[in-house]
Gaussian input, Z-matrix of N, CA and C with variables (Angstrom, degrees):
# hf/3-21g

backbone

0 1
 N
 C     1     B1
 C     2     B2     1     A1
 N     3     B3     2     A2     1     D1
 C     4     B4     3     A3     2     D2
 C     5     B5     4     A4     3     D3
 N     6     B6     5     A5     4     D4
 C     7     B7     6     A6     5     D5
 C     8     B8     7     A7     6     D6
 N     9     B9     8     A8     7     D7
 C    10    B10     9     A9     8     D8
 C    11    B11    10    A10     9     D9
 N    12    B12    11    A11    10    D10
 C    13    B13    12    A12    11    D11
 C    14    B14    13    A13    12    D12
 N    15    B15    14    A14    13    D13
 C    16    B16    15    A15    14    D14
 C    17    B17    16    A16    15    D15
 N    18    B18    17    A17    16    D16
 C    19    B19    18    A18    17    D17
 C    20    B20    19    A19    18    D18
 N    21    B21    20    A20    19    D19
 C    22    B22    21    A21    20    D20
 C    23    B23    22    A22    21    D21
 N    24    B24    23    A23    22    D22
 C    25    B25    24    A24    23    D23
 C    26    B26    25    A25    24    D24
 N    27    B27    26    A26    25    D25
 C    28    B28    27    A27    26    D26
 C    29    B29    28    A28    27    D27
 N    30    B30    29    A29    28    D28
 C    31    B31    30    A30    29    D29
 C    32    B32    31    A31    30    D30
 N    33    B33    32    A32    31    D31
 C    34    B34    33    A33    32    D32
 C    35    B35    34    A34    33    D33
 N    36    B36    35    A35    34    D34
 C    37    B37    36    A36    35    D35
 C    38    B38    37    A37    36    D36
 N    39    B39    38    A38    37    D37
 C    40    B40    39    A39    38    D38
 C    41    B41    40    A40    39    D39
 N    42    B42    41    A41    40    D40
 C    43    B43    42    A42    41    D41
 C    44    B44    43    A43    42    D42
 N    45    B45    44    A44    43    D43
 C    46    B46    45    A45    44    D44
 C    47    B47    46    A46    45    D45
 N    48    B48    47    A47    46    D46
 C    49    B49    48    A48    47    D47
 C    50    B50    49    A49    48    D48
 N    51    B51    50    A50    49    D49
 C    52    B52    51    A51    50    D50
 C    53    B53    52    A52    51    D51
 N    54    B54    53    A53    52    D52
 C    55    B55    54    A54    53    D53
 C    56    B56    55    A55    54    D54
 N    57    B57    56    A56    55    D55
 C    58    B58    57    A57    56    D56
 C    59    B59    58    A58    57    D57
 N    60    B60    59    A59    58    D58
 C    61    B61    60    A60    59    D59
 C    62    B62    61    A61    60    D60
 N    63    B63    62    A62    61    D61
 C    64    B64    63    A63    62    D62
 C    65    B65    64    A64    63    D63
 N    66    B66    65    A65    64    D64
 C    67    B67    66    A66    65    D65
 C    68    B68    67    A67    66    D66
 N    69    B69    68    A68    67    D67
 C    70    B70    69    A69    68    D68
 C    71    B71    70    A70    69    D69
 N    72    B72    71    A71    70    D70
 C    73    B73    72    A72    71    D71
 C    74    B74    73    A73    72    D72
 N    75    B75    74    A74    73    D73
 C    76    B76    75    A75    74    D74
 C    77    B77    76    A76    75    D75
 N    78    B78    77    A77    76    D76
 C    79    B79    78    A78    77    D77
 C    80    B80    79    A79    78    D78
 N    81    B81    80    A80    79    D79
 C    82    B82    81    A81    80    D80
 C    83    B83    82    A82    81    D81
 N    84    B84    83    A83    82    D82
 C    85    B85    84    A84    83    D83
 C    86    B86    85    A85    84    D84
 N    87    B87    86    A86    85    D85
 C    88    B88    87    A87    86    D86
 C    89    B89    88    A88    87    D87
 N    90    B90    89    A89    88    D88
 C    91    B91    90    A90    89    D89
 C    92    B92    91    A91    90    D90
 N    93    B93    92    A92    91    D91
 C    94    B94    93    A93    92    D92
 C    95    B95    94    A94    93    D93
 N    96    B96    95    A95    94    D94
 C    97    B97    96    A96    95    D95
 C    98    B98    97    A97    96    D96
 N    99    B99    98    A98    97    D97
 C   100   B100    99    A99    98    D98
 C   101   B101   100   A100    99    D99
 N   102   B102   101   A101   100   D100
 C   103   B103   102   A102   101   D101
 C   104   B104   103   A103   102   D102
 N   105   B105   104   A104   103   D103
 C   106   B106   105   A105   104   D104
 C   107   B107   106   A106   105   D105
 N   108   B108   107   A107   106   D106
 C   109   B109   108   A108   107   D107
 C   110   B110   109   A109   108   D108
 N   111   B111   110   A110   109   D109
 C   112   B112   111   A111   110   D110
 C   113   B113   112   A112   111   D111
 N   114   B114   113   A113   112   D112
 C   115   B115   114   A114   113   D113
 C   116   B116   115   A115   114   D114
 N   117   B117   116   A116   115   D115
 C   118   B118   117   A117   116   D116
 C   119   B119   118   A118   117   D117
 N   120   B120   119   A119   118   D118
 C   121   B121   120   A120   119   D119
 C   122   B122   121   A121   120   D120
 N   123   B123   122   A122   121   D121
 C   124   B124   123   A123   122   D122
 C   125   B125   124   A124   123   D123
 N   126   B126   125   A125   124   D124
 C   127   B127   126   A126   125   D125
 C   128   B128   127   A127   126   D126
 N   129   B129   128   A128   127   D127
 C   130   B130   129   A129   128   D128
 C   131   B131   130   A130   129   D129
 N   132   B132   131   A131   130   D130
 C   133   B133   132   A132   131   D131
 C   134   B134   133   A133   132   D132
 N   135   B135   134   A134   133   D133
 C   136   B136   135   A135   134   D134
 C   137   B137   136   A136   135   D135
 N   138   B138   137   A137   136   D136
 C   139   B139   138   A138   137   D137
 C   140   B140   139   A139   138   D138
 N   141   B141   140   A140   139   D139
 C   142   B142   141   A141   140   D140
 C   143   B143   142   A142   141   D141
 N   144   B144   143   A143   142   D142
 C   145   B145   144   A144   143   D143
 C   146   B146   145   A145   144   D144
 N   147   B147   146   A146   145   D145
 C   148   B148   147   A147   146   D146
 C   149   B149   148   A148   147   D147
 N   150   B150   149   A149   148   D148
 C   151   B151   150   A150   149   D149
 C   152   B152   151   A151   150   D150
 N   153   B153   152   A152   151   D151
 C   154   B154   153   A153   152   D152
 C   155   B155   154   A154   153   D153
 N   156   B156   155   A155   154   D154
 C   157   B157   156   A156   155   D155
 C   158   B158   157   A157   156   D156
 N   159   B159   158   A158   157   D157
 C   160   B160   159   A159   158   D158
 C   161   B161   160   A160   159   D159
 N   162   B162   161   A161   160   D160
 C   163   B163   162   A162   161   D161
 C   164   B164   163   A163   162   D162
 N   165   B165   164   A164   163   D163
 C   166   B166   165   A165   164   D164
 C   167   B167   166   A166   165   D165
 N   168   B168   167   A167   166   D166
 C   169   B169   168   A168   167   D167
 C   170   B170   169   A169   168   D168

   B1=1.4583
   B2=1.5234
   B3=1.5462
   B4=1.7490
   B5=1.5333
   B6=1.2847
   B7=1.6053
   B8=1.4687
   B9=1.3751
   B10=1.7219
   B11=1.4925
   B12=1.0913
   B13=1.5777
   B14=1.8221
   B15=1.0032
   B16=1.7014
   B17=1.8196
   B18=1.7627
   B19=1.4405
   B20=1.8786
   B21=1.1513
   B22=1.3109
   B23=1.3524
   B24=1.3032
   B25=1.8461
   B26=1.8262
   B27=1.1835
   B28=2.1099
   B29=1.7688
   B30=1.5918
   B31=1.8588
   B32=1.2907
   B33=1.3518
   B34=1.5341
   B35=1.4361
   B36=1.4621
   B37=1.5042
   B38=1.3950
   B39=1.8957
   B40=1.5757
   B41=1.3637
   B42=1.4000
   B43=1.4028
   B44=1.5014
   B45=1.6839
   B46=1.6982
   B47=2.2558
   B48=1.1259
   B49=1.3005
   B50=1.4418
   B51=1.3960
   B52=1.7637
   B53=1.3706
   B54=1.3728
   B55=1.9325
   B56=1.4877
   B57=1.5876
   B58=1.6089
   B59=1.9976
   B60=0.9683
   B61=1.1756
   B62=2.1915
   B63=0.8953
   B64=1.6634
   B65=1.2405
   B66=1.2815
   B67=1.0837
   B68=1.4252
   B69=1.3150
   B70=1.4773
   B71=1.6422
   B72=1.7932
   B73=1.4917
   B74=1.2962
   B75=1.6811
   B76=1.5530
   B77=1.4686
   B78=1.0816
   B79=1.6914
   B80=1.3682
   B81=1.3906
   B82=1.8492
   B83=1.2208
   B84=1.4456
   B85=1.4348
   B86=1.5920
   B87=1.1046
   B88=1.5852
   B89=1.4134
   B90=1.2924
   B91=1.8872
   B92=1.4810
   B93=1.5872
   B94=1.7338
   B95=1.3792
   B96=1.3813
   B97=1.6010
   B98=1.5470
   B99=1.9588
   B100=1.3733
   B101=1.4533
   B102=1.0108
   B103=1.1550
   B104=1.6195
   B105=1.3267
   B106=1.5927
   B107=1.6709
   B108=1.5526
   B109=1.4205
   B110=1.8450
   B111=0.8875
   B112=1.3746
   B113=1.5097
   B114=1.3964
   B115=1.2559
   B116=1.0314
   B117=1.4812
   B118=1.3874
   B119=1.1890
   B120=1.7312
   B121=1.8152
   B122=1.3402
   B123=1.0966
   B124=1.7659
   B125=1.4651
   B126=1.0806
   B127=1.6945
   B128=1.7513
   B129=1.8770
   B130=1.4077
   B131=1.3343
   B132=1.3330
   B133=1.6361
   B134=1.6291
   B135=1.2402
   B136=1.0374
   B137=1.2991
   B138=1.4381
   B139=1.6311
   B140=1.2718
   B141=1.7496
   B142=1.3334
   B143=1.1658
   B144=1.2750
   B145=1.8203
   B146=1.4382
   B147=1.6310
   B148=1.6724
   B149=2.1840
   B150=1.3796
   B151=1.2824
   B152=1.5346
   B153=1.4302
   B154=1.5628
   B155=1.4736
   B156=1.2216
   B157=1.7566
   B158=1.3789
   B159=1.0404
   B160=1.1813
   B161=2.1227
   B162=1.4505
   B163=1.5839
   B164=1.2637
   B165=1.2764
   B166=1.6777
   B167=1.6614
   B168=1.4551
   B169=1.5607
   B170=1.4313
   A1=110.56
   A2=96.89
   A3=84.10
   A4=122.57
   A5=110.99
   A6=115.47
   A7=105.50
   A8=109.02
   A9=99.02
   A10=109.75
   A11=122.38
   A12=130.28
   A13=99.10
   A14=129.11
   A15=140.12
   A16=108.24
   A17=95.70
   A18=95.48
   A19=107.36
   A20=118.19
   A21=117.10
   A22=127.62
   A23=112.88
   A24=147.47
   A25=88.52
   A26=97.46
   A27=109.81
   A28=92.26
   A29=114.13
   A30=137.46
   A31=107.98
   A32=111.42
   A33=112.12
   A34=108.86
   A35=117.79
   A36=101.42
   A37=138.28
   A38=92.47
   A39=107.44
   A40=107.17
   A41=118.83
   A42=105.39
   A43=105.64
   A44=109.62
   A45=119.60
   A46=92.46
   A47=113.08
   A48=105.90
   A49=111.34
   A50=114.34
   A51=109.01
   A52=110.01
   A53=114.77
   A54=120.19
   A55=107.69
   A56=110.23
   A57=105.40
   A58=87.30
   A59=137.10
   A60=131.08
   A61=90.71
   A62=99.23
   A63=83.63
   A64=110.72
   A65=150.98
   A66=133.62
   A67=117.98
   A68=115.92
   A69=118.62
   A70=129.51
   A71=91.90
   A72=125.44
   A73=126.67
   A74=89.69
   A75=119.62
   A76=93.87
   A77=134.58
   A78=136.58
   A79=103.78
   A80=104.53
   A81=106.42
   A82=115.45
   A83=125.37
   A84=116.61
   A85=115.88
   A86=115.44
   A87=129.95
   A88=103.95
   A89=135.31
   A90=134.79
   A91=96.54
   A92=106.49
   A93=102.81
   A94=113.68
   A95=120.43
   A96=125.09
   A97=106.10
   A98=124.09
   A99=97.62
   A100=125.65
   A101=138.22
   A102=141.05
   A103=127.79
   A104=105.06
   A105=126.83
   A106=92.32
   A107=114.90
   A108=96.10
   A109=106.65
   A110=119.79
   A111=131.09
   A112=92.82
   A113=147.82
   A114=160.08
   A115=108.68
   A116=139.34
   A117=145.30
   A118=106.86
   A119=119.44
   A120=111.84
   A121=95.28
   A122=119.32
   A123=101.40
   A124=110.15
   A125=133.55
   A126=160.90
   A127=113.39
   A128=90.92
   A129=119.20
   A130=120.15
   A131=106.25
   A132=109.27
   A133=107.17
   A134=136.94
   A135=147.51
   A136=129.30
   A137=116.23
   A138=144.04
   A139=86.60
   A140=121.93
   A141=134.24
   A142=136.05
   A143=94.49
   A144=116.17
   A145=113.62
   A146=97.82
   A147=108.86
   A148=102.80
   A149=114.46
   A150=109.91
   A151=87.28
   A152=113.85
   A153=113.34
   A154=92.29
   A155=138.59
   A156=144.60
   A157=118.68
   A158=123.74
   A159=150.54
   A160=97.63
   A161=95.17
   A162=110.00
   A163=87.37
   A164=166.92
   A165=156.77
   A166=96.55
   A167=110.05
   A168=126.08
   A169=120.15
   D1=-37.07
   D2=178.62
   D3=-70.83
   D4=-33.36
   D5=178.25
   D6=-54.10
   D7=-36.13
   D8=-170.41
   D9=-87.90
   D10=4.85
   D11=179.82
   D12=-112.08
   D13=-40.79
   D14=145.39
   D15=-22.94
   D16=-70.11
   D17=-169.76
   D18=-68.69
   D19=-38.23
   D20=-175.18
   D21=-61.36
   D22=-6.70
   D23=-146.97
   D24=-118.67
   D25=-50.52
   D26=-163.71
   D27=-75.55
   D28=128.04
   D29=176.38
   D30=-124.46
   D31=17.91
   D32=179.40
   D33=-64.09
   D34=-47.65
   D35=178.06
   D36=-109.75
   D37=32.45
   D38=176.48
   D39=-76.17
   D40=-13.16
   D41=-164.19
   D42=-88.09
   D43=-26.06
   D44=-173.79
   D45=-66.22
   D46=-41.50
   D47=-164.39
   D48=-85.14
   D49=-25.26
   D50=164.81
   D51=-62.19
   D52=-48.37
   D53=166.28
   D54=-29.29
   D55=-61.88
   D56=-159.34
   D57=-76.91
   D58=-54.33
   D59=-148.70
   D60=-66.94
   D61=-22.52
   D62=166.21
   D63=-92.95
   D64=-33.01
   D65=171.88
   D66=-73.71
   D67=3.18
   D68=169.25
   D69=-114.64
   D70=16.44
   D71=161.50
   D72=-86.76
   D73=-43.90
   D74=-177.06
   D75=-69.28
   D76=-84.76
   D77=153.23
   D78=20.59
   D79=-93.04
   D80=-168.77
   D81=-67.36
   D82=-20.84
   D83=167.27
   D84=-64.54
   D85=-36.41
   D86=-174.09
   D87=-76.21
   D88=-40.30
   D89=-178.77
   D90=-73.51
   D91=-40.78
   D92=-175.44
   D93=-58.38
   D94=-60.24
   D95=176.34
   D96=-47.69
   D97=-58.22
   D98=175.26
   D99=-69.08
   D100=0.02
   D101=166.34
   D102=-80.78
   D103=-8.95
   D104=177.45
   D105=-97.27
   D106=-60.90
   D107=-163.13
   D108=-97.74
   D109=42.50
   D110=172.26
   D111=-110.51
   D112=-41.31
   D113=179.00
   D114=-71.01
   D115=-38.63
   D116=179.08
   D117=-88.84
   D118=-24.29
   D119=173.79
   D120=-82.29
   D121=-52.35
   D122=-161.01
   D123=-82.34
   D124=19.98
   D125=136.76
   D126=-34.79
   D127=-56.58
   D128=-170.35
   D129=-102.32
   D130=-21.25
   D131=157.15
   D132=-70.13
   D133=-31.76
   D134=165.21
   D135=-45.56
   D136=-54.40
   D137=153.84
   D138=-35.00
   D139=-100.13
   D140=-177.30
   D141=-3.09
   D142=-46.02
   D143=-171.26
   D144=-76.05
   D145=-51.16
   D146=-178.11
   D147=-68.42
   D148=-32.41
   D149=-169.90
   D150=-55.82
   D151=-54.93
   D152=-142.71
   D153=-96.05
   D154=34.88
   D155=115.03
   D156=-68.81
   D157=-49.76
   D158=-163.84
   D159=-60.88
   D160=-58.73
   D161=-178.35
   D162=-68.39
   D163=-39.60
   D164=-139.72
   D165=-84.73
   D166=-52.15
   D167=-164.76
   D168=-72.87

């Protein structure tokens, strides 16, 4: 009983897992944004492409 009232008492390695759980926030926020503007560039490479068909004809 005491070990399990010991371990419940012990925060030594809350601080290592709040670390990873923010850097694994930071993570999906960061794939989300390139994944938004990777969609909006090749959107505009798209635009581009058809203008400069468009100028050929």
């Amino acid at each position: 009983m005491k070990f399990f009232s010991k371990l419940l008492r012990d925060e030594s390695g809350a601080t290592a897992i709040e670390y990873g759980l923010i850097a694994a926030l930071i993570a999906v926020a960061a794939i989300a944004a390139m994944t938004t503007i990777g969609s909006n560039l090749q959107g505009t490479f798209d635009n581009v492409g058809s203008e400069l068909e468009k100028g050929k004809a």
